[in-house]
C-alpha positions in Angstrom: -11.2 15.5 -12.1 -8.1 17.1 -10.4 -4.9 15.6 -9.5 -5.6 14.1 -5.8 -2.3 15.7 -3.6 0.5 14.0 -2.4 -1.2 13.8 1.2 -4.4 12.6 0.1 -3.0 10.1 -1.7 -1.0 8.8 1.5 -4.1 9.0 3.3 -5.7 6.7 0.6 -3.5 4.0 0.7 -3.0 4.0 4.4 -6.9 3.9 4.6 -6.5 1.1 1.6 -4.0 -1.1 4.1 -5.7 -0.2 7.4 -9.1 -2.3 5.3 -7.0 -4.8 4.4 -5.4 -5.4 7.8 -9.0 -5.2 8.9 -10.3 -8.3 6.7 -7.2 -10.3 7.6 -4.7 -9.1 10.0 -2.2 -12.6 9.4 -2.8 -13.3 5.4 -0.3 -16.6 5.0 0.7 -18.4 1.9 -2.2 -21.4 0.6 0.8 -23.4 -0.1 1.4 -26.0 2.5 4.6 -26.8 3.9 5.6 -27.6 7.7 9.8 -26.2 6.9 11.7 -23.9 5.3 12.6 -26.5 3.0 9.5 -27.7 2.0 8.2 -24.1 1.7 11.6 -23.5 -0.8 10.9 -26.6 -2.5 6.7 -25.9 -3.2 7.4 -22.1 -4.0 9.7 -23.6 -6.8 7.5 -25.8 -7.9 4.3 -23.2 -8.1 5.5 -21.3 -11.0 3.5 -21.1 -13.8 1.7 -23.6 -12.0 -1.6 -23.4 -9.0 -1.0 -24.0 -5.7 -4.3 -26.1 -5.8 -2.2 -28.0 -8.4 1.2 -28.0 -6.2 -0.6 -29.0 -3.0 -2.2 -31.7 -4.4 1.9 -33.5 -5.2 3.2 -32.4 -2.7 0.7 -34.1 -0.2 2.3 -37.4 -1.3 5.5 -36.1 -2.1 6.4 -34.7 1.3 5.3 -37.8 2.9 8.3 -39.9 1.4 10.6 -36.5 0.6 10.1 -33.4 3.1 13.9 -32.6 3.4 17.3 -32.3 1.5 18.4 -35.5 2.3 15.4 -37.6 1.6 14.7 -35.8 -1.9 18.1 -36.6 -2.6 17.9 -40.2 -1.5 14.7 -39.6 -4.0 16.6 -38.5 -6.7 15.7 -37.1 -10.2 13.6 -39.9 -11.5 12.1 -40.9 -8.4 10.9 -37.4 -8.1 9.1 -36.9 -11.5 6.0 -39.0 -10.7 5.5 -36.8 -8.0 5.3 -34.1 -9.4 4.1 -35.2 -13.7 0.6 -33.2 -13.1 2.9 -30.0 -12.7 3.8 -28.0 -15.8 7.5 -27.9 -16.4 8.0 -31.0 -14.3 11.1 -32.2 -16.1 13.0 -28.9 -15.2 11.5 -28.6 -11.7 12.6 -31.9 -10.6 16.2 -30.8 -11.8 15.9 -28.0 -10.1 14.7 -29.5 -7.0 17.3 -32.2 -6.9 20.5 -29.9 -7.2 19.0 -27.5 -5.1 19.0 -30.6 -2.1 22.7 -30.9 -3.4 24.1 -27.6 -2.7 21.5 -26.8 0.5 24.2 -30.4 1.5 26.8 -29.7 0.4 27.3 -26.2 1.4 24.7 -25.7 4.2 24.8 -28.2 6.2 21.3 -29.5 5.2 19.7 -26.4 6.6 18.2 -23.6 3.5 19.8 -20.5 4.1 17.9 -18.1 4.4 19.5 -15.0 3.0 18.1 -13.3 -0.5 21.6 -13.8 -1.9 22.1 -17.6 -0.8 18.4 -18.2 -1.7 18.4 -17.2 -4.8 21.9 -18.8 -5.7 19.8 -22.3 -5.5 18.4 -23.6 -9.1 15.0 -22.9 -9.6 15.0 -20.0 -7.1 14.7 -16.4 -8.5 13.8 -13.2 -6.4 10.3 -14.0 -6.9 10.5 -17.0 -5.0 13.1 -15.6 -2.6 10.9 -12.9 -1.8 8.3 -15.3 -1.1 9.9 -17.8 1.1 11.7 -14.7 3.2 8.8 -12.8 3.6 6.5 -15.9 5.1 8.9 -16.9 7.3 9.1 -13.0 8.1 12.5 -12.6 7.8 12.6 -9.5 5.3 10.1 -7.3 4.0 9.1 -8.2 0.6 6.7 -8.3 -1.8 7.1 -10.5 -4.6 5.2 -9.5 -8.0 3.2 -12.5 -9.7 0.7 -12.3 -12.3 -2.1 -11.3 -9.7 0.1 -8.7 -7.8 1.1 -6.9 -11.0 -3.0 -6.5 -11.6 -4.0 -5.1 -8.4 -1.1 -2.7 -8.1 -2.1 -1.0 -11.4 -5.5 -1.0 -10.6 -5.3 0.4 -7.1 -2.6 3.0 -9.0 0.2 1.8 -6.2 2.2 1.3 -9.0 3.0 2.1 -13.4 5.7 0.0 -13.8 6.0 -2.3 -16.9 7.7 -5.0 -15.2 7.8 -7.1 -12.0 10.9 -5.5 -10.8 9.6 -1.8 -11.5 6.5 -2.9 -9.8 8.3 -4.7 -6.8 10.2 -1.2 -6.1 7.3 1.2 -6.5 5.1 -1.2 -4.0 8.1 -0.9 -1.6 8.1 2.9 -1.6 4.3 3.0 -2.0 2.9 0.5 0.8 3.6 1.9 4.3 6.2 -0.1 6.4 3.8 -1.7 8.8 2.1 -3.3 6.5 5.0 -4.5 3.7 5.3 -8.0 5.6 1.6 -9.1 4.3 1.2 -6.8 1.3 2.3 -9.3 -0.7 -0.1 -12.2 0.4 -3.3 -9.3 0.9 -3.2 -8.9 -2.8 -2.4 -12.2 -4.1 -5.7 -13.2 -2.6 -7.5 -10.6 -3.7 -6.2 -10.2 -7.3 -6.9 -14.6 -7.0 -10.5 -14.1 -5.5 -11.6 -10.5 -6.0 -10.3 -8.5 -8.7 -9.8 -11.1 -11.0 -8.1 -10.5 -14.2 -11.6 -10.3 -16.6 -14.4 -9.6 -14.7 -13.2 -8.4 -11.1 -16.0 -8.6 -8.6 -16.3 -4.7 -7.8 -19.9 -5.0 -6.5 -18.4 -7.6 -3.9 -14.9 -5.7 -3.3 -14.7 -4.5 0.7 -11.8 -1.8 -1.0 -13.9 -0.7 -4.1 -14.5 3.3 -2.3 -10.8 3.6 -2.5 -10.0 2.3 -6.0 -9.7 4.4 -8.7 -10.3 1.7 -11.6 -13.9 0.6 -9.7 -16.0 2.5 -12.9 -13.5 1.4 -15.3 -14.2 -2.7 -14.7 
């Protein structure tokens, strides 16, 4: 089968975008969270974990705890039952904890919301950064989880061996309009239809423009 051309494959994922735009043209986050803060806070405390799993403590914790001060007034061990059914809970609630610290001590109780300040609070990396900046839609970005990283081989938008490589090719490769909700269009369907073992290709509204539909 030849090589399709530069322009074809522009058309391609244009087309690809366009049907995702037309399934869902304002794809959010299923984490809940009513602030910046609590967004910060359940983004940290989502990795390696569900967000079935994270909702489910943080729909008591952010009734006693949903900002800087309060998690504080909280503290370490008053945080931990919270947050037990959570894998890595011990470190999280670290995390959390000095994070509330520093977003007092240094920003006036308000999360800043640059990548650089972001990602200077414990438990924050550029995944999470990403995240948190590109829901609130205050910077392009499309941070690579586990699902991301499956759907970008698949639908060839990107080779790279690593998150990073992958965040970088998806940046070049996803058309501008559409790099504010590329992130969350794929992290729903990597979660719901292209699943990591058997993705649901008969069901999948994007299967015409994928080039891994026969090899599933």
């Amino acid at each position: 089968m030849p090589r399709p051309t530069r322009a074809a494959e522009a058309a391609r994922i244009e087309t690809l975008f366009e049907r995702f735009l037309s399934l869902s043209d304002d794809p959010r986050t299923e984490l809940d969270y009513s602030s910046p803060y609590t967004l910060v806070t359940a983004v940290a405390l989502s990795a390696q974990a569900t967000d079935v799993a994270v909702n489910k403590a943080t729909a008591k914790l952010f009734a006693v705890a949903d900002t800087p001060q309060a998690m504080l007034a909280l503290g370490e061990e008053g945080l931990i039952p919270y947050i037990s059914s959570i894998g890595l809970y011990r470190t999280k609630a670290r995390n959390v904890i000095a994070a509330a610290r520093i977003i007092m001590d240094q920003h006036g109780g308000e999360v800043p919301l640059t990548r650089d300040a972001l990602q200077a609070l414990p438990g924050v990396g550029r995944k999470t950064a990403s995240v948190v900046l590109n829901e609130l839609g205050i910077e392009p970005a499309i941070a690579v989880d586990t699902h991301v990283f499956r759907v970008a081989h698949r639908l060839n938008l990107a080779k790279g061996k690593t998150p990073d490589q992958v965040e970088a090719e998806l940046m070049k490769a996803v058309p501008g309009p559409y790099q504010t909700r590329a992130h969350h269009w794929m992290i729903l369907h990597g979660r719901y239809v292209c699943v990591a073992r058997k993705p649901k290709c008969g069901a999948c509204e994007v299967a015409d423009l994928c080039p891994s539909k026969d090899k599933a």
